[in-house]
C-alpha positions in Angstrom: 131.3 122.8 82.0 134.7 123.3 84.2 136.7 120.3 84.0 136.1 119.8 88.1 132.8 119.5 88.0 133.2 116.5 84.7 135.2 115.0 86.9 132.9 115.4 89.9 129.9 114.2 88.1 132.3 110.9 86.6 132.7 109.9 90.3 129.0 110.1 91.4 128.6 107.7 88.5 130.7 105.6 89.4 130.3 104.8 93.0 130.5 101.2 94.3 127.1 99.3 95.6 126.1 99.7 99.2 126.3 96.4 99.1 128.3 93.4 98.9 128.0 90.7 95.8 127.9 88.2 98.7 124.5 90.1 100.3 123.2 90.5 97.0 123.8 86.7 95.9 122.6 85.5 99.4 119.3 87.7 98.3 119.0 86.3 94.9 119.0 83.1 96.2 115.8 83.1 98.7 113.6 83.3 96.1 111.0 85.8 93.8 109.1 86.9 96.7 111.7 87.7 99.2 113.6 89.6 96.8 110.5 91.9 96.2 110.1 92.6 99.7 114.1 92.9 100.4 113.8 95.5 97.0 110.9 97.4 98.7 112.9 97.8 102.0 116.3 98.4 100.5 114.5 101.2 97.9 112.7 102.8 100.5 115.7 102.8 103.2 117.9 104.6 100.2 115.4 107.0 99.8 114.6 105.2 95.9 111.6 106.2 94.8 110.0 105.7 91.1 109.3 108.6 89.2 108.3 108.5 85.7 111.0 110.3 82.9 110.6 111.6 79.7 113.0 108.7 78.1 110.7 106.2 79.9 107.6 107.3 78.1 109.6 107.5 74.7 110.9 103.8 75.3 107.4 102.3 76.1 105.8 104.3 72.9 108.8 103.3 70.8 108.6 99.4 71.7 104.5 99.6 71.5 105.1 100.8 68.0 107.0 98.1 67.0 105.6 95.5 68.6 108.1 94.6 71.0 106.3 95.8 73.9 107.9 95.3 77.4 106.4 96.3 80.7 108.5 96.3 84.1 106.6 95.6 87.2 107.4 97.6 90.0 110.1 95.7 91.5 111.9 95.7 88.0 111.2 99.5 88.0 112.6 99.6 91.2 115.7 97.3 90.5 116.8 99.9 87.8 116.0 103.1 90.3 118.1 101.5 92.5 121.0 101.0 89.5 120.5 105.0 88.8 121.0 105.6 91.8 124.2 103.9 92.7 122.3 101.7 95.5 123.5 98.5 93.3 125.6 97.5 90.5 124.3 97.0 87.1 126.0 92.9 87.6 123.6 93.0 90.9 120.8 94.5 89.3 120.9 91.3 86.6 121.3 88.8 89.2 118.4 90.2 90.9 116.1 90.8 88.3 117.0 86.6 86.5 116.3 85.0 89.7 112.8 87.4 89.9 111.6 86.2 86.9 112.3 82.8 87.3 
């Protein structure tokens, strides 16, 4: 790999959010099922869409054997899509996805 295109593919990594802390905080606090719809709306708007991944299916078959399953729902799913993606920080991802599951 050319040292131009490390350095390209360091930027797209780190990008800022398309959106503010303040917008995101003014989300988090309207409650679970507004931030599902805004996270439908914001995904879809971004082009976000959930695909599975070959790490994804090692994770799930890794915590099943030892019995620490997890399971997203699909706005969780989403909320980390959206963190791959540059749509949102990894900071606004967690705020989101606490005041979710509260």
């Amino acid at each position: 790999m050319q040292t131009a295109d490390f350095v390209e593919k360091t930027r797209s990594f780190s990008r800022k959010s398309r959106f503010s802390d303040a917008q995101i905080s003014g989300v988090a606090q309207a409650g679970k099922s507004y931030i599902a719809e805004w996270v439908r709306e914001a995904a879809s708007k971004q082009g976000i869409t959930l695909r599975e991944r070959p790490i994804d299916t090692f994770a799930r078959a890794v915590s099943r054997l030892s019995d620490g399953v997890f399971d997203l729902d699909p706005v969780e799913e989403t909320l980390v899509a959206m963190s791959r993606a540059g749509v949102i920080t990894a900071h606004q991802r967690g705020l989101l996805q606490i005041r979710y599951l509260r």
